[in-house]
C-alpha positions in Angstrom: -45.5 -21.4 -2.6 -48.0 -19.6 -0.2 -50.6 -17.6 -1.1 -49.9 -14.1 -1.6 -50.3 -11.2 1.1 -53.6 -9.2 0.7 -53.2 -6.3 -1.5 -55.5 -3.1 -1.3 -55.6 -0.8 -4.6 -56.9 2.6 -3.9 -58.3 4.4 -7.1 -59.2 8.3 -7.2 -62.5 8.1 -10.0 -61.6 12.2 -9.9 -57.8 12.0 -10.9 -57.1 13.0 -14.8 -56.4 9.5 -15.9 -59.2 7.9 -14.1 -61.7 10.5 -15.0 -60.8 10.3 -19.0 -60.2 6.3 -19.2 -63.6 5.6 -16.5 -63.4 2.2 -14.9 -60.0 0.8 -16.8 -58.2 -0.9 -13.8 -61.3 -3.1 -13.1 -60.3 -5.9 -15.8 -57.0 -5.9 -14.3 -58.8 -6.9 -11.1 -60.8 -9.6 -12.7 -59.4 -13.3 -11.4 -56.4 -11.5 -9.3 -56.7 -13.4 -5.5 -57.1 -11.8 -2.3 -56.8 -8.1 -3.6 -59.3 -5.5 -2.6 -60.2 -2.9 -4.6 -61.3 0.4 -2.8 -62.4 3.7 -5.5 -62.3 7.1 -3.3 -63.6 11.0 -4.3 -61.6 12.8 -1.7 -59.7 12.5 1.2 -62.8 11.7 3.7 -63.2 8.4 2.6 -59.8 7.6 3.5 -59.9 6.8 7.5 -62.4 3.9 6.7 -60.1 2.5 4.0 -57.2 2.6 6.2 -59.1 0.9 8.8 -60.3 -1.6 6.3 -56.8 -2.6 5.4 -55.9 -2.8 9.0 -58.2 -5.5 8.8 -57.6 -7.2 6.1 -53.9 -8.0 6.8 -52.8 -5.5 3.5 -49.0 -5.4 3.3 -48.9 -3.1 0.1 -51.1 -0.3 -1.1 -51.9 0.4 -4.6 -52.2 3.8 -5.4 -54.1 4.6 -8.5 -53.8 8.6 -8.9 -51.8 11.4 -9.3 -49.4 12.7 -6.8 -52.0 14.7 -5.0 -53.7 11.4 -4.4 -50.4 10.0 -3.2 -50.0 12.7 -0.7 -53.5 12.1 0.5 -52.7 8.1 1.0 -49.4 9.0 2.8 -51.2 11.3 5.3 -54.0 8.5 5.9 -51.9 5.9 6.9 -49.4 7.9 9.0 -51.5 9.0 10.8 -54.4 6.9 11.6 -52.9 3.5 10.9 -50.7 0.9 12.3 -47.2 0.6 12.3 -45.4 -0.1 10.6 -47.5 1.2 7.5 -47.9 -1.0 4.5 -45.6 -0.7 1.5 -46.8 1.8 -1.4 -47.0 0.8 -5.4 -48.1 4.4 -7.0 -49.2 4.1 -10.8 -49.0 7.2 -12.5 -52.5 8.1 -13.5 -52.6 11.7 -12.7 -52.6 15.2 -14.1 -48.9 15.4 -11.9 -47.0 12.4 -11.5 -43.7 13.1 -10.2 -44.1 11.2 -7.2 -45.2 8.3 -9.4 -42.3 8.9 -11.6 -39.5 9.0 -9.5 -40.6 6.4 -6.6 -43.6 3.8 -8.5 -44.2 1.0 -10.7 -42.9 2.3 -14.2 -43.6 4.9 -17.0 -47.3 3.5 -17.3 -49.9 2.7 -14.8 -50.5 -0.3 -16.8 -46.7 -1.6 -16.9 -46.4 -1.0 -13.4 -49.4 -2.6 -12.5 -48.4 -5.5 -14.5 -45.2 -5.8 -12.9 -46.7 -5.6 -9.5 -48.5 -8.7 -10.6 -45.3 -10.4 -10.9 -43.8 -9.4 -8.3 -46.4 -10.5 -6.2 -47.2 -13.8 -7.8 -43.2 -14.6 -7.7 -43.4 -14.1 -3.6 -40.9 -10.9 -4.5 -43.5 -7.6 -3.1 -41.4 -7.3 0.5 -38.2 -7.6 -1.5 -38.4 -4.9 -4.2 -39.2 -2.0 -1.6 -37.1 1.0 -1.4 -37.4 3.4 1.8 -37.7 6.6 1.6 -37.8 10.0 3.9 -41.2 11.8 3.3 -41.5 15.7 3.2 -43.9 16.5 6.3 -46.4 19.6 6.2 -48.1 21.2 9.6 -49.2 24.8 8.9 -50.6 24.6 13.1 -54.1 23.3 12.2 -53.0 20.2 13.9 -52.2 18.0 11.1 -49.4 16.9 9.5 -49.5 16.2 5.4 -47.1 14.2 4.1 -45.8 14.0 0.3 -42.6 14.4 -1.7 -42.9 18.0 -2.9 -43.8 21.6 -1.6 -44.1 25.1 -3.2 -44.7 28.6 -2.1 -44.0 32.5 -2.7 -44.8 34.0 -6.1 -44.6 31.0 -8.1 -47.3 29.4 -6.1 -49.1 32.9 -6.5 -48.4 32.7 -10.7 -49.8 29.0 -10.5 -53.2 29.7 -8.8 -53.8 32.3 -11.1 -53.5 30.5 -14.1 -55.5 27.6 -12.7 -58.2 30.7 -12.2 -58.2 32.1 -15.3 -56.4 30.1 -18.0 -57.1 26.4 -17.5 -61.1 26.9 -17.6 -60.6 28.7 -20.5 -62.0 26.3 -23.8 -58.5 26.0 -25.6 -56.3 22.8 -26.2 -54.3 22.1 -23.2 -51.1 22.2 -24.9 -52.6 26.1 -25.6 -53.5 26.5 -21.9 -49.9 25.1 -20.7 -47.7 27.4 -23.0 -49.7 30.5 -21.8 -49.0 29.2 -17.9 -45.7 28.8 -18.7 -45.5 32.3 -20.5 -47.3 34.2 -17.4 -44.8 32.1 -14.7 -41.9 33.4 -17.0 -43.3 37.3 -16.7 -43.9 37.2 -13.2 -40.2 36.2 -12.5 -38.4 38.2 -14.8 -40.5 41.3 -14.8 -43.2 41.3 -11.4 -40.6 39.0 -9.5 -39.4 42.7 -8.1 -42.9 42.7 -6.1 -42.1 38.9 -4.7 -43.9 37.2 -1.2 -42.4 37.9 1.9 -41.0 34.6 3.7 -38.8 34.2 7.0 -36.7 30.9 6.9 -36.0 29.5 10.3 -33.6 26.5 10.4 -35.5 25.3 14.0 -34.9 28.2 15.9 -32.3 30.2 13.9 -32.7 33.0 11.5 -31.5 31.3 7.9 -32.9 34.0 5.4 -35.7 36.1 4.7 -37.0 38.8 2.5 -39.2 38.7 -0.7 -38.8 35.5 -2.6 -39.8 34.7 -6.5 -39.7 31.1 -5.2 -39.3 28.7 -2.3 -39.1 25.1 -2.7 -38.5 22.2 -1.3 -38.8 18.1 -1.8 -37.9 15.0 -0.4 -37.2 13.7 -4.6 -33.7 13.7 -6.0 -35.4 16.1 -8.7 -37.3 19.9 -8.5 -39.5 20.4 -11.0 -38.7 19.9 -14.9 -35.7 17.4 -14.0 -33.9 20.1 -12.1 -31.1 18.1 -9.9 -30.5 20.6 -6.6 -26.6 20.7 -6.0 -26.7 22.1 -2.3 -24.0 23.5 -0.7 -21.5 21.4 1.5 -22.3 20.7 4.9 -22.6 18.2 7.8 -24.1 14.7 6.4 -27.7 14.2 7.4 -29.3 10.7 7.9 -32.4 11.8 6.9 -33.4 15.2 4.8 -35.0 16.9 2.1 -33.8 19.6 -0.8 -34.5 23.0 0.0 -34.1 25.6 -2.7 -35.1 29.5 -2.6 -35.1 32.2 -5.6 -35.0 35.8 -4.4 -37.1 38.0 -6.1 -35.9 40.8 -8.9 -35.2 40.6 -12.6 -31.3 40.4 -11.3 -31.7 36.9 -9.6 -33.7 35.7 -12.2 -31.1 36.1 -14.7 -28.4 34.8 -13.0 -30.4 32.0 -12.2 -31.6 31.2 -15.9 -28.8 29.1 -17.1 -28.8 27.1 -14.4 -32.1 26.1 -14.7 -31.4 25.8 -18.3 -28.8 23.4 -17.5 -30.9 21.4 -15.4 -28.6 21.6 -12.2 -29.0 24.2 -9.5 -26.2 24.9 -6.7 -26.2 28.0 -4.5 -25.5 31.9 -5.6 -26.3 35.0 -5.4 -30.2 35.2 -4.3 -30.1 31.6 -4.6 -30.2 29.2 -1.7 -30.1 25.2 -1.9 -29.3 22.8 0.8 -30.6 20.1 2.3 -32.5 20.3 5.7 -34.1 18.4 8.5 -36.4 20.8 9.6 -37.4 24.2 8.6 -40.3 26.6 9.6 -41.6 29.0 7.3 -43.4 32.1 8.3 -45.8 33.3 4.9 -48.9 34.5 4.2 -50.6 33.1 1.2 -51.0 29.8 -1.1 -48.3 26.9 -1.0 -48.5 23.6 -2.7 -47.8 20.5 -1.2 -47.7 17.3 -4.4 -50.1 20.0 -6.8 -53.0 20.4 -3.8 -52.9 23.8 -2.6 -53.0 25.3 1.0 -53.4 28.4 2.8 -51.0 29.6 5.3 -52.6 32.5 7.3 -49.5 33.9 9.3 -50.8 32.5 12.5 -48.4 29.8 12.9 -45.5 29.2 10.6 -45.5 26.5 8.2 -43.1 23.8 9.5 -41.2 21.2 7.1 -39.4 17.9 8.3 -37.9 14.7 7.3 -39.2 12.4 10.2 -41.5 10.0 8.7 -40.6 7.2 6.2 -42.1 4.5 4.1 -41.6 1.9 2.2 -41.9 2.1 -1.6 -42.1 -1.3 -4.2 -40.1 -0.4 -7.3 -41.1 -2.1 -10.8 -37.0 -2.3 -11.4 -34.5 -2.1 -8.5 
């Protein structure tokens, strides 16, 4: 059997896992051939890593973060590597790991890395890869992110605050999480009537706009919480993402309630899901894109798409 394709493992020291468990994946390292290990803070050491791994040959990229750290990888090597990008192993070693969850190695990042070793030392990496369409991001400052999931109107409002004001706060974080969660409920059903004023273009045509309690949209199978969008019917599309909006008031809300409750979301009054290629956006205020947040300043709208894909190894097919 020959020797097994360079492999690059890209560790954020700053994301929750890392920062609580220090310098944990290096023993895993020990003895493993021909795999480089590259520890980041941010997204400016990135270009050199990509270009590293252009170097070295890398075929897949181990991502050792949470899903903001994900988001930041994706970008990196769309946009200032080679094609066809390597293939990406995410471990789940962030405070938000949906990414991780739905498209990595396994429930662990150290079952998934321990599969990855298998699958590598078995000659089975470029077999036990998924593709998948990325959500794209350009708010006009002349670069695209790319991730799985983005956020924006009052929730994204609700979320900023409580990172503000109740997460530095010295209580458990089980404490700190129930409060969020308690001043995301208020803001729906009772200050949702205020909302954030979004216009929806589906590329050049008017699709809705008004004040919204919540706009989302991901290139996942799942919204937040293990919500499953059922969008309405329409024409099929190759490649697409979930778009999902709640319209603000104490009305909407309510209606909307047992769906979420039920864990499966289709379109209704003052709600909107279907799946889209591209959409632009025109806000003012904070959006998320994979739990980093952004500023849209009303200059240029926010554009979404589903042109960019890559390839993903799964720990079980």
């Amino acid at each position: 059997m020959s020797a097994p394709a360079p492999l690059a493992v890209i560790t954020n020291r700053g994301s929750t896992w890392n920062a609580r468990q220090g310098a944990w994946i290096e023993p895993w390292l020990d003895g493993q051939p021909d795999i480089h290990h590259f520890p980041i803070t941010g997204a400016d050491d990135l270009p050199a890593v990509v270009a590293r791994c252009t170097e070295l040959g890398v075929e897949t990229v181990t991502v050792n973060g949470g899903d903001g750290t994900s988001s930041l990888v994706f970008s990196a090597f769309l946009t200032t590597g080679t094609a066809p990008p390597p293939a990406m192993a995410l471990l789940p070693a962030g405070k938000t790991n949906m990414t991780a969850t739905r498209w990595g190695m396994g429930a662990s990042k150290e079952e998934g890395l321990a599969r990855l070793f298998d699958l590598r030392r078995r000659g089975l990496l470029a077999r036990s890869t998924e593709t998948r369409t990325l959500l794209g991001v350009d708010n006009g400052e002349g670069a695209t992110r790319y991730g799985a999931f983005f956020g924006a109107a009052d929730v994204v409002e609700g979320i900023l605050f409580c990172r503000r004001h109740l997460y530095p706060l010295p209580v458990p974080h089980g404490v700190s999480h129930a409060a969020a969660l308690a001043v995301l409920t208020w803001r729906c059903l009772v200050q949702s009537v205020h909302g954030s004023e979004v216009t929806v273009r589906d590329r050049e045509a008017l699709m809705e706009s008004g004040r919204f309690f919540m706009i989302a949209a991901t290139a996942l199978d799942e919204m937040l919480l293990g919500i499953r969008p059922i969008p309405e019917d329409g024409p099929e599309l190759t490649s697409s993402f979930h778009y999902m909006s709640l319209r603000s008031g104490t009305g909407a809300a309510l209606r909307a309630m047992p769906r979420f409750l039920s864990r499966r979301i289709a379109p209704g009054r003052g709600i909107t899901v279907r799946r889209a290629q591209k959409l632009s956006l025109d806000l003012v205020g904070p959006y998320t894109l994979d739990g980093e947040m952004h500023m849209a300043d009303g200059r240029h709208p926010v554009v979404l798409d589903a042109t960019k894909t890559l390839r993903f190894v799964r720990g079980v097919l």
